[in-house]
N, C-alpha and C positions, 0 to 999 in steps of 0.2 A: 487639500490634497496631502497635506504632510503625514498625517494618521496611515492613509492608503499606503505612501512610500515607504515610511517605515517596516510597513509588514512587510512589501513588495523585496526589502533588504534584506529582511531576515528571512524570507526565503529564498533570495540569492545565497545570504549567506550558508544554510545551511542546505539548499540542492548543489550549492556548489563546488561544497566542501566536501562534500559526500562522491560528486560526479567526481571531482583531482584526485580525493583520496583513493577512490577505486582502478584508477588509471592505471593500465600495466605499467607503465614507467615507476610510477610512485608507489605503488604498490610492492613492485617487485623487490625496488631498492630497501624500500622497508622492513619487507620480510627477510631480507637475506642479510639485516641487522640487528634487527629486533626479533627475528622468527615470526611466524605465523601467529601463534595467540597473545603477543607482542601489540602485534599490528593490529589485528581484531580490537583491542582493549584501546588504545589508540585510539581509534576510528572510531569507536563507539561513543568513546567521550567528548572528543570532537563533534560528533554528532549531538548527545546531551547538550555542551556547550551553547548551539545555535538553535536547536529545536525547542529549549526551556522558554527563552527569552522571545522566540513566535510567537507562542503559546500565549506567554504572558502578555504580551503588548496587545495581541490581538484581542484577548478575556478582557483588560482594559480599556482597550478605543473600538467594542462592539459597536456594528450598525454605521460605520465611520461613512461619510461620503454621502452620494445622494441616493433615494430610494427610486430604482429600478422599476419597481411593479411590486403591485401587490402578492402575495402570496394566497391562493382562492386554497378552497378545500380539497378539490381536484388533485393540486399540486401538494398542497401540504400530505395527503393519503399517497400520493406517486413516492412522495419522498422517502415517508415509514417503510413500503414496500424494498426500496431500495436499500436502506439500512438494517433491515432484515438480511434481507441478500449479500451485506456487504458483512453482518455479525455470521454469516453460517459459512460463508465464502471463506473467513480469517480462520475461523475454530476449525476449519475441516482442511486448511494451510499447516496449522501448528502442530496436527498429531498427524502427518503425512512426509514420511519424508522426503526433502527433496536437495538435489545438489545441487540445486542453485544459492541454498542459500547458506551460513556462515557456520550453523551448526552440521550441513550436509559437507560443506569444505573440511572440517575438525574429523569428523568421525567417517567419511570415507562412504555412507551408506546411500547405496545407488539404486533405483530402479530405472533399469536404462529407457525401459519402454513407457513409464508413467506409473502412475495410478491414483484411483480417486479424485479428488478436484484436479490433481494435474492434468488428467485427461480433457479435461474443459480451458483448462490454460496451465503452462509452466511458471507462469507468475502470480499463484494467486494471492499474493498479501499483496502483493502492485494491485493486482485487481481488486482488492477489498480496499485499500484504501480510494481508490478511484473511485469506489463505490458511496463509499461513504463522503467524499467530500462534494460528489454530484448531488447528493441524498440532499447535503446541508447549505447548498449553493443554493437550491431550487427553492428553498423553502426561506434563505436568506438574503434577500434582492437589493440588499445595500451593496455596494463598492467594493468598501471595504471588506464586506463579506465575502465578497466575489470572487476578491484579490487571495484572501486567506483560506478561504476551502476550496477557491478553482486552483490555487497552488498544489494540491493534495493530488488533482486528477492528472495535472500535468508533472508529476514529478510521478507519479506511479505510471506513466508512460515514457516519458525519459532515462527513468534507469532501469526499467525494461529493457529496453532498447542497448543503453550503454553497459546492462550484463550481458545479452545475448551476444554484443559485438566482443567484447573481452573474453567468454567463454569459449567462442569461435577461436577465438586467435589463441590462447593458451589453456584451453579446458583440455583434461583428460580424455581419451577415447573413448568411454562411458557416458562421460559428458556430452558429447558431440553428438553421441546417438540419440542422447535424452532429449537435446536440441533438434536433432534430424527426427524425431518421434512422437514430437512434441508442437503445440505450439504459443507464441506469444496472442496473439488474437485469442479471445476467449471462444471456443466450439469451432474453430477455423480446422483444427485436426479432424475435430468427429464430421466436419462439413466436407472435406476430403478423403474420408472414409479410411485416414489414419490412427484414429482411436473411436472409441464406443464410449456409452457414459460409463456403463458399470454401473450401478445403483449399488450392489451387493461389496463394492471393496468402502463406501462412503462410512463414515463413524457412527451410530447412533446414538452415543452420551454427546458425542459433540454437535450434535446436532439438537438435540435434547435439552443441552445447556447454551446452546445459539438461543432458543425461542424462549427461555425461562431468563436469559439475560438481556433478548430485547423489552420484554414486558416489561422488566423489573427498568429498563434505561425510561422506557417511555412512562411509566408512574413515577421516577425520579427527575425526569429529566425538566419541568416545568421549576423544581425545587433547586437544581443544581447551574442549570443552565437557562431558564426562562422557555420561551416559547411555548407555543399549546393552549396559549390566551390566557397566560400568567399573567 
């Protein structure tokens, strides 16, 4: 079990660092010393700090623990689907603006009401990566694996959560509506007849470079990362 705890640490340490650092208290103090892109840069390397050495330990002590269950084909095709959805979910996050996240805090640009992926959720790089460590869970039924990419799905639910409550409490009037406009459940909006999909605001390079970068993950991926009956 020491393999498993280790990971288990370094994603305390680095979901944990990340939840204090974002804390209005901590936050606020920081900004109003260091300024805003002070604090950002800060945060971010703090973050670096603890997410390297995840990364790393976990890439070292792969498959740790006992094995779960086999992985059938079933599941391994359930998985690709999912990280498909969780590479179009991210690309179509990054060229959308949104004020939840650090470059929508820097630059001010608001759509109060949504648009494009936001309309399906206000967090969708929380949801991509939940996506993606469901994808790698499923397909990876050791412990240790469990521990390492089920951290992924519960931290892209956690600070969900712990932005939505922060934004509440001191987001801008813009903000509040994009939260009242919005929602964190993915289709919970369009299921309350809050938002539509819109199809026509979605990107189509980045959706274009979604499916020409999962192909290209899954013909690299046996050579980089194993699995696929490497």
């Amino acid at each position: 079990m020491q393999s498993e705890g280790m990971i288990l640490f370094w994603w305390f340490m680095f979901g944990g660092s990340h939840i204090i650092g974002s804390s209005t208290p901590v936050r606020t103090f920081a900004i109003k010393r260091i300024g805003s892109p002070g604090f950002k840069a800060i945060y971010s390397l703090v973050a670096l700090a603890t997410f390297v050495p995840l990364c790393y330990f976990y890439f070292t002590h792969r498959h740790a623990g006992i094995l779960l269950y086999t992985a059938g084909y079933s599941i391994t095709l359930l998985a690709q689907f999912l990280m498909l959805g969780a590479i179009i979910v991210l690309l179509q996050a990054l060229v959308t603006a949104n004020p939840m996240t650090t470059m929508g805090e820097l630059t001010g640009r608001i759509v109060s009401n949504g648009q494009g992926i936001q309309r399906i959720t206000r967090h969708p790089q929380n949801f991509a990566f939940a996506l993606f460590g469901l994808a790698h869970l499923l397909a990876n039924a050791y412990v240790g694996d469990w521990i390492f990419f089920g951290g992924f799905v519960v931290y892209g639910i956690v600070s969900a959560i712990h932005q939505d409550r922060r934004q509440q409490a001191t987001g801008s009037v813009q903000v509040k509506q994009f939260l009242a406009d919005t929602s964190a459940i993915p289709f919970a909006a369009i299921i309350r007849g809050k938002q539509r999909l819109a199809p026509g605001e979605y990107y189509p390079p980045a959706l274009a470079a979604a499916i020409v970068l999962f192909i290209l993950m899954r013909l690299l991926h046996p050579m980089l990362f194993g699995g696929f009956g490497s």
